[in-house]
KEVEXGU-900650 format. One record per residue: residue in three letters; residue number from 1; x, y, z of N, C-alpha, C in turn. Coordinates in nm, 2 decimals, decimal comma. Layout:
BEGIN
   code   pos     n.px     n.py     n.pz    ca.px    ca.py    ca.pz     c.px     c.py     c.pz
    Ala   NUM        X        Y        Z        X        Y        Z        X        Y        Z
...
//
This chain:
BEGIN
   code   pos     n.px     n.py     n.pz    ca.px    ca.py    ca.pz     c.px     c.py     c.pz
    Unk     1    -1,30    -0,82    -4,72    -1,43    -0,78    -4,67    -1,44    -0,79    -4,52
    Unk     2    -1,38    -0,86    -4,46    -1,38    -0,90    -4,30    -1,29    -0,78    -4,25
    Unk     3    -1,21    -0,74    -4,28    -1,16    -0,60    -4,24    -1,25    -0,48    -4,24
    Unk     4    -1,31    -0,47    -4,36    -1,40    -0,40    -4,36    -1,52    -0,34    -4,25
    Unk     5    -1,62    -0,47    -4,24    -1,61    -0,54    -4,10    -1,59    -0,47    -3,97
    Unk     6    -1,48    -0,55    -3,97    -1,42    -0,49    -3,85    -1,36    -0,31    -3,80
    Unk     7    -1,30    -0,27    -3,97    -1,33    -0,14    -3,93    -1,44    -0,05    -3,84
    Unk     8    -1,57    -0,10    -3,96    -1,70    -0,04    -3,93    -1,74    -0,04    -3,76
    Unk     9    -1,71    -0,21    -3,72    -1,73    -0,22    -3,60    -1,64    -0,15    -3,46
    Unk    10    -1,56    -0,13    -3,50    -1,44    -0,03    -3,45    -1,48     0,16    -3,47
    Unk    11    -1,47     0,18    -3,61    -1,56     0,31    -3,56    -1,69     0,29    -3,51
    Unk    12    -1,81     0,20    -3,46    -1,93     0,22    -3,44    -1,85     0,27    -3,25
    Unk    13    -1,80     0,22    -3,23    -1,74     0,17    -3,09    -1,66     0,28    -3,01
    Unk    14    -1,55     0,34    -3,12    -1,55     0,45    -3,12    -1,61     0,59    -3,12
    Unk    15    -1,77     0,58    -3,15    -1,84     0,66    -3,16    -1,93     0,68    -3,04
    Unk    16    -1,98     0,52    -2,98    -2,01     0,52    -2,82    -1,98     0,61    -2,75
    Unk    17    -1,85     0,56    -2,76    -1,78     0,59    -2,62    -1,70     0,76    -2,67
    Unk    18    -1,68     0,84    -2,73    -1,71     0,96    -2,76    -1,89     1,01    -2,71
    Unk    19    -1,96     0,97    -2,73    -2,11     0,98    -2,66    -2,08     1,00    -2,57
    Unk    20    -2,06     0,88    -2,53    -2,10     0,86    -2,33    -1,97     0,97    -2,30
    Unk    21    -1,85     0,99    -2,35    -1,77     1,12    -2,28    -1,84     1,26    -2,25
    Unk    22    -1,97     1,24    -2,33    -2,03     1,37    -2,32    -2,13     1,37    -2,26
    Unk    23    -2,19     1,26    -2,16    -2,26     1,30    -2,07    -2,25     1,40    -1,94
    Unk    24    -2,37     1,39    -1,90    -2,39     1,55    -1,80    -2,30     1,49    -1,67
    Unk    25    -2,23     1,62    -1,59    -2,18     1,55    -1,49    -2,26     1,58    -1,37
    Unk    26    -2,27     1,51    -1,32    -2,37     1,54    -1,13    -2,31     1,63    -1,06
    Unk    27    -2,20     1,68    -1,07    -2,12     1,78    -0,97    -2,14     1,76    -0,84
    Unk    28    -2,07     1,63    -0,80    -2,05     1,54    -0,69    -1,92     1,54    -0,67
    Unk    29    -1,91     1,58    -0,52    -1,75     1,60    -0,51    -1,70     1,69    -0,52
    Unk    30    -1,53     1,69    -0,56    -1,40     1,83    -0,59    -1,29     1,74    -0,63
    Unk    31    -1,23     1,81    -0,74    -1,11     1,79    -0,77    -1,02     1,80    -0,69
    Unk    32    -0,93     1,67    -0,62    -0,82     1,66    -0,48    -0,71     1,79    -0,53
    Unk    33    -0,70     1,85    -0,43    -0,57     1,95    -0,44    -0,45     1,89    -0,48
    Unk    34    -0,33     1,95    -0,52    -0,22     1,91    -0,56    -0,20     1,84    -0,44
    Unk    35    -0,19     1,94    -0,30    -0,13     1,81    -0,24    -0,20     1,72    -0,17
    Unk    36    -0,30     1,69    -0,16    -0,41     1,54    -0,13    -0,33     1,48    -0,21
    Unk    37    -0,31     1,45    -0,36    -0,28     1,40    -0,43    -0,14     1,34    -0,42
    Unk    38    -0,08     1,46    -0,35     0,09     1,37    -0,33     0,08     1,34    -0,21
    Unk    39     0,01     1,33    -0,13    -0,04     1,27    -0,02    -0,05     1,10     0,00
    Unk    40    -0,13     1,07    -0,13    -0,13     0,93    -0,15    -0,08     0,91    -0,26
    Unk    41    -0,03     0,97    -0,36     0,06     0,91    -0,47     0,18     0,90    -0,46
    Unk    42     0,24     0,82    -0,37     0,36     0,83    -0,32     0,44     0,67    -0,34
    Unk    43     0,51     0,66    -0,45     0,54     0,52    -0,50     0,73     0,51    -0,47
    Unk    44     0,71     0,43    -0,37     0,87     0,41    -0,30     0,97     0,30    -0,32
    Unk    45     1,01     0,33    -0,39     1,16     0,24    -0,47     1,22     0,16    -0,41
    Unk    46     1,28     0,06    -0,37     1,35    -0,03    -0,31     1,47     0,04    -0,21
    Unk    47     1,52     0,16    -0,30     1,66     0,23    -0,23     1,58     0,33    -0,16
    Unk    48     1,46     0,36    -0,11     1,36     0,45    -0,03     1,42     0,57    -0,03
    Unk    49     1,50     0,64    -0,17     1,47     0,77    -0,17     1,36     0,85    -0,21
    Unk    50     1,25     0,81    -0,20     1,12     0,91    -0,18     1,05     0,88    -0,03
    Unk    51     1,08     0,83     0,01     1,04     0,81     0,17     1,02     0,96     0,23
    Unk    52     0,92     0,95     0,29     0,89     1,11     0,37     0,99     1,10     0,50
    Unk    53     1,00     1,23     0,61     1,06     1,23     0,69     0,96     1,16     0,82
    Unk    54     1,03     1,08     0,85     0,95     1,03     1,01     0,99     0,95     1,08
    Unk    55     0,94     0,86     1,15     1,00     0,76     1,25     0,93     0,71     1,34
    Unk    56     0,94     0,59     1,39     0,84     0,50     1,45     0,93     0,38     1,49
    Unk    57     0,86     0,29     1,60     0,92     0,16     1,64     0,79     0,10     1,66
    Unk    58     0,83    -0,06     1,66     0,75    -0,15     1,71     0,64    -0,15     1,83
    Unk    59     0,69    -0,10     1,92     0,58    -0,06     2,03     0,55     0,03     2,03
    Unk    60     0,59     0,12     1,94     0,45     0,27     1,93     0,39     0,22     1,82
    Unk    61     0,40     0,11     1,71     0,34     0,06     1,66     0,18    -0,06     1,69
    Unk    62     0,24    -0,11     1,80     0,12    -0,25     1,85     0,01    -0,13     1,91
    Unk    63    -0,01    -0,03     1,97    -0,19     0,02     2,00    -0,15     0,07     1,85
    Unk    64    -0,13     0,12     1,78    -0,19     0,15     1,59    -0,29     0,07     1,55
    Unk    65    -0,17    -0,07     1,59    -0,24    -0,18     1,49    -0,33    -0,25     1,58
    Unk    66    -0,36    -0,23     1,69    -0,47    -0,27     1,79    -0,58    -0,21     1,71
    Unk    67    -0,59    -0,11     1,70    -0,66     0,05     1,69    -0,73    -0,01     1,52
    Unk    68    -0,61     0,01     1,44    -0,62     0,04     1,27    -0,67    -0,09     1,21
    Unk    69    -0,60    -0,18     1,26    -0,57    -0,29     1,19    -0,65    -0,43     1,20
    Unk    70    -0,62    -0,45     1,36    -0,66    -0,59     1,40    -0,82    -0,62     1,36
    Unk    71    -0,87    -0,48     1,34    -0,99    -0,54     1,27    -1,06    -0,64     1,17
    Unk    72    -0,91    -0,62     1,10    -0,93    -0,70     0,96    -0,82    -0,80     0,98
    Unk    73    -0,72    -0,72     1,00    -0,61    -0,86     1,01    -0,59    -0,92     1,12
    Unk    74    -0,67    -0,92     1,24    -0,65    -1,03     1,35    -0,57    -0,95     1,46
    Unk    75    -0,57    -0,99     1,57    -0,52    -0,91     1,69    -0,37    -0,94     1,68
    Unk    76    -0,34    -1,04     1,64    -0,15    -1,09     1,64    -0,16    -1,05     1,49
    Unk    77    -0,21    -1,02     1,39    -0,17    -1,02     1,18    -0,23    -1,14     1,19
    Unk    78    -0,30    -1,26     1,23    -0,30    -1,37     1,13    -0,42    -1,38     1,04
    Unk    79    -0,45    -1,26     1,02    -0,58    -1,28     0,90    -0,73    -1,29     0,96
    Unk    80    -0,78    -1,23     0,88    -0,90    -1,28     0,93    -1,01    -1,21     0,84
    Unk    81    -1,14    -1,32     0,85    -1,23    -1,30     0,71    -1,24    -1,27     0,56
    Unk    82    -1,10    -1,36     0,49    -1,05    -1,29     0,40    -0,97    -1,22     0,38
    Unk    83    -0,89    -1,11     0,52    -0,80    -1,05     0,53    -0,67    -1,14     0,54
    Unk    84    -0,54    -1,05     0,45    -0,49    -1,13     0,44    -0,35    -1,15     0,57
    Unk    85    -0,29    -1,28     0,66    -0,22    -1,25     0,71    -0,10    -1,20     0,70
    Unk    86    -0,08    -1,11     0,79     0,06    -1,07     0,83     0,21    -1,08     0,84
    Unk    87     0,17    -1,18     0,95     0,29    -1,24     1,03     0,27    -1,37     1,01
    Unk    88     0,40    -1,42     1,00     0,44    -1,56     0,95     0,39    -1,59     0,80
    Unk    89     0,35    -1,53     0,71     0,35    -1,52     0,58     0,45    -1,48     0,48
    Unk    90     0,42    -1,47     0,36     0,51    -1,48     0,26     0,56    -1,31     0,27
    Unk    91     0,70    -1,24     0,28     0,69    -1,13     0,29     0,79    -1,07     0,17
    Unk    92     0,76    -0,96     0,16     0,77    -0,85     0,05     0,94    -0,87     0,03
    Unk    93     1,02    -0,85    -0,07     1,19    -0,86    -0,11     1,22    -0,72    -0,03
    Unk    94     1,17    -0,61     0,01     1,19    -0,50     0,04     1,14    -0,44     0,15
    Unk    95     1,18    -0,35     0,25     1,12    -0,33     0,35     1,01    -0,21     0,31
    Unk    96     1,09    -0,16     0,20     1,05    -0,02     0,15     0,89    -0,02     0,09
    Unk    97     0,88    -0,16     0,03     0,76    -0,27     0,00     0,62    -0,22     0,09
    Unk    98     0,70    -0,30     0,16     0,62    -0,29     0,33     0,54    -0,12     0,35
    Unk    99     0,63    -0,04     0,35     0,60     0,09     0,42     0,52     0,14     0,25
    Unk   100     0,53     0,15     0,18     0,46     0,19     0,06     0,33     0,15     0,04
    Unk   101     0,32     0,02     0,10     0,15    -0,07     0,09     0,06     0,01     0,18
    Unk   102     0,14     0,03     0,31     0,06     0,08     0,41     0,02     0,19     0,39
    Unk   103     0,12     0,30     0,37     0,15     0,40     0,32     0,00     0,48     0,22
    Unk   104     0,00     0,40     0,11    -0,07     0,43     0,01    -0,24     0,35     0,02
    Unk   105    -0,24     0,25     0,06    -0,33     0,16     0,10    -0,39     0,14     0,18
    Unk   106    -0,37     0,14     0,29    -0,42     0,10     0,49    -0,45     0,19     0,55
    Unk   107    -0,56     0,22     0,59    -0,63     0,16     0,63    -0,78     0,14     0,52
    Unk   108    -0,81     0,05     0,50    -0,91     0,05     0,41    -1,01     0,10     0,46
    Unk   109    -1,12     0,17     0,39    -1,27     0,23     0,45    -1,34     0,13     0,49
    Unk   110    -1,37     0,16     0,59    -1,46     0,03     0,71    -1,56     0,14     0,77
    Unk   111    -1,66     0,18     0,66    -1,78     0,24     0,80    -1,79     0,21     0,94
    Unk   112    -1,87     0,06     0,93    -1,88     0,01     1,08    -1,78     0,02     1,16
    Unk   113    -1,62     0,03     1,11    -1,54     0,05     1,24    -1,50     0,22     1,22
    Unk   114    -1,54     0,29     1,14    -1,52     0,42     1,12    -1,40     0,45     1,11
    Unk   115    -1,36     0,39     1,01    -1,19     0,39     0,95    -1,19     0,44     0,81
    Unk   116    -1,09     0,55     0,79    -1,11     0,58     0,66    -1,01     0,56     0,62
    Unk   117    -1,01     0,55     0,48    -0,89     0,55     0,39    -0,78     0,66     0,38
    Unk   118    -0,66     0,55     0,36    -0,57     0,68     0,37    -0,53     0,73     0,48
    Unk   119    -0,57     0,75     0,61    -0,58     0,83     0,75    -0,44     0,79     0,80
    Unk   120    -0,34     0,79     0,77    -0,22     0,74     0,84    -0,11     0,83     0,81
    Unk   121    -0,08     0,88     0,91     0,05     0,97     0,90     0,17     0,94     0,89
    Unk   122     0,28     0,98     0,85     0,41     0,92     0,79     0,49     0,82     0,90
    Unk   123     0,43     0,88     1,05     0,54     0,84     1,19     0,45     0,69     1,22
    Unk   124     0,29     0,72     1,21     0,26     0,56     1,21     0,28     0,47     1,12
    Unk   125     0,32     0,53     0,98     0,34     0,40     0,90     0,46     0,34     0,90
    Unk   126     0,58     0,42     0,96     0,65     0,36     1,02     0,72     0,29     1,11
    Unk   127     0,57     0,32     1,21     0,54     0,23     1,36     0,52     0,12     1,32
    Unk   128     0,40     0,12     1,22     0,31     0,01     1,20     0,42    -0,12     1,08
    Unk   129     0,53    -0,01     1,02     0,60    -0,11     0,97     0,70    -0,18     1,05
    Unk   130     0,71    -0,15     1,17     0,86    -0,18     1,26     0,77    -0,27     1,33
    Unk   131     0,67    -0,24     1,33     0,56    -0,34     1,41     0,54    -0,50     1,33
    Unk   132     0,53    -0,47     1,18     0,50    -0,62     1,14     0,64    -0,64     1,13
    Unk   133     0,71    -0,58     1,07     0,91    -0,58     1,07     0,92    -0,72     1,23
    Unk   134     0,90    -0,66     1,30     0,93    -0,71     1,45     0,86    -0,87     1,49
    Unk   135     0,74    -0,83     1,47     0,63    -0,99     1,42     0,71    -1,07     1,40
    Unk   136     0,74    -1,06     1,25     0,81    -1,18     1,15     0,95    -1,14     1,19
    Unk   137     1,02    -1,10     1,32     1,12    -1,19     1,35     1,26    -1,11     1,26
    Unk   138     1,23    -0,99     1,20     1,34    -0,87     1,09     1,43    -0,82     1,16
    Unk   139     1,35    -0,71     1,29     1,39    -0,59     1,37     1,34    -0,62     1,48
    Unk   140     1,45    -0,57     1,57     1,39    -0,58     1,74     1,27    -0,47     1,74
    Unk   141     1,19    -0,50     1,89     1,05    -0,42     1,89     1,15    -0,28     1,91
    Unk   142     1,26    -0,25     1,93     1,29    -0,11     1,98     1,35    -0,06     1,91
    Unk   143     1,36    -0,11     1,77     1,45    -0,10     1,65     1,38     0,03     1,62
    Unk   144     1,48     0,16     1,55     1,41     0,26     1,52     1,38     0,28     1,36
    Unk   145     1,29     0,27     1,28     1,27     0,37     1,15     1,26     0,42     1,10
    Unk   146     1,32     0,49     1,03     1,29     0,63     0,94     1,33     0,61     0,81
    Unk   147     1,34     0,74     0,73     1,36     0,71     0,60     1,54     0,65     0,57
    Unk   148     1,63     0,67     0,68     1,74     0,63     0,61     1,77     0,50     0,70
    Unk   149     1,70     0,45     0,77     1,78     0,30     0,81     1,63     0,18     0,73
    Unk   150     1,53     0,24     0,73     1,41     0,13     0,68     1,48     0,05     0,54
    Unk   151     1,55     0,15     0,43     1,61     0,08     0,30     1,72    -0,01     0,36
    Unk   152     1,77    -0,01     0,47     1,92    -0,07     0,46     1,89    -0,21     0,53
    Unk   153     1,72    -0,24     0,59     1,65    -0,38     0,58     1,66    -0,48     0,50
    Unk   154     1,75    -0,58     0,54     1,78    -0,64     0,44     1,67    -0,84     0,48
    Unk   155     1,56    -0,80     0,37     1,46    -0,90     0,41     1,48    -1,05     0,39
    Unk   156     1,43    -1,13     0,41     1,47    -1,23     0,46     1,43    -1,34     0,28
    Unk   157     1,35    -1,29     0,23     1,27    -1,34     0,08     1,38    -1,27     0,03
    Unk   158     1,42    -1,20     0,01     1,47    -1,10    -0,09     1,56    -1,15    -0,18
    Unk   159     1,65    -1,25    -0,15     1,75    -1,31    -0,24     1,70    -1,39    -0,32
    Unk   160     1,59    -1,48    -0,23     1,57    -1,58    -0,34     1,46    -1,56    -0,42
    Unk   161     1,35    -1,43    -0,37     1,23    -1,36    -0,46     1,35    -1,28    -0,60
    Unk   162     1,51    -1,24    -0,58     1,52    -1,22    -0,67     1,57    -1,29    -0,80
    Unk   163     1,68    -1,41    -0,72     1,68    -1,50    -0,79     1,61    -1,57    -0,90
    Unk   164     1,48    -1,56    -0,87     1,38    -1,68    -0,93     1,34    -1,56    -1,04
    Unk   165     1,34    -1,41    -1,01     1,29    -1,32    -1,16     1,43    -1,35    -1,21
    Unk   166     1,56    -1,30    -1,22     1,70    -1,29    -1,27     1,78    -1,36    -1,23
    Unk   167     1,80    -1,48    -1,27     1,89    -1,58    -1,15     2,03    -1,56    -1,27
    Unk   168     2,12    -1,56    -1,11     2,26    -1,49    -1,12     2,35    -1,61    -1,20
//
């Protein structure tokens, strides 16, 4: 009988939310173009063969992150207001890590500083990563990145972040 039950409660539930799929739409907005979409859907593997074409160093990186960044994360990365720090913190097994977060995620929508989401082109996100790279002590500030030397960063967490999932 308790299955029973639970059926009933399962199709009632099922029945909802078939409803609510058929509500009216406000016709707010547009469907992102293909390529908006691969614009930010861009998920980069450890061996950064999907990496776009570009390149950037540490000091074409620091006015970026004057500019993008320090707002939230502090004028040096060290956090601020909940933002989380940068430099001298716990850092990613991968460099490719690094450029992917930014990449897909940074700069967050901040009206008051009139920053939008997403706004970062391929050459600053690999300024801005040679920039924190450089901070935490990885890559010199004149170190150059692009898509084929950023994977061959070999980070500083990385052995023992792998260790502790698959220890050898």
């Amino acid at each position: 009988m308790r299955w029973l039950n639970f059926l009933m409660l399962v199709m009632a539930w099922g029945t909802g939310a078939a409803a609510l799929a058929q509500m009216p739409t406000y016709r707010l907005g547009r469907a992102p173009s293909a390529e908006e979409v691969r614009a930010v859907d861009l998920i980069v593997g450890p061996a950064g063969k999907e990496l776009p074409p570009g390149k950037g160093t540490a000091l074409e990186g620091a006015p970026i992150f004057a500019k993008r960044c320090a707002h939230c994360h502090g004028a040096n990365g060290e956090g601020k207001g909940g933002f989380p720090r940068l430099v001298g913190g716990t850092l990613h097994p991968f460099a490719t890590t690094v450029w992917s977060m930014i990449h897909s995620s940074m700069p967050r929508a901040l009206p008051d500083a009139a920053v939008r989401e997403g706004t970062l082109r391929a050459d600053e996100v690999y300024a801005l990563t040679a920039f924190l790279l450089s901070k935490n002590g990885i890559i010199k500030e004149t170190d150059l990145l692009d898509e084929k030397s950023l994977p061959r960063i070999h980070m500083p967490t990385r052995d023992r972040r792998l260790d502790r999932l698959a220890p050898r």
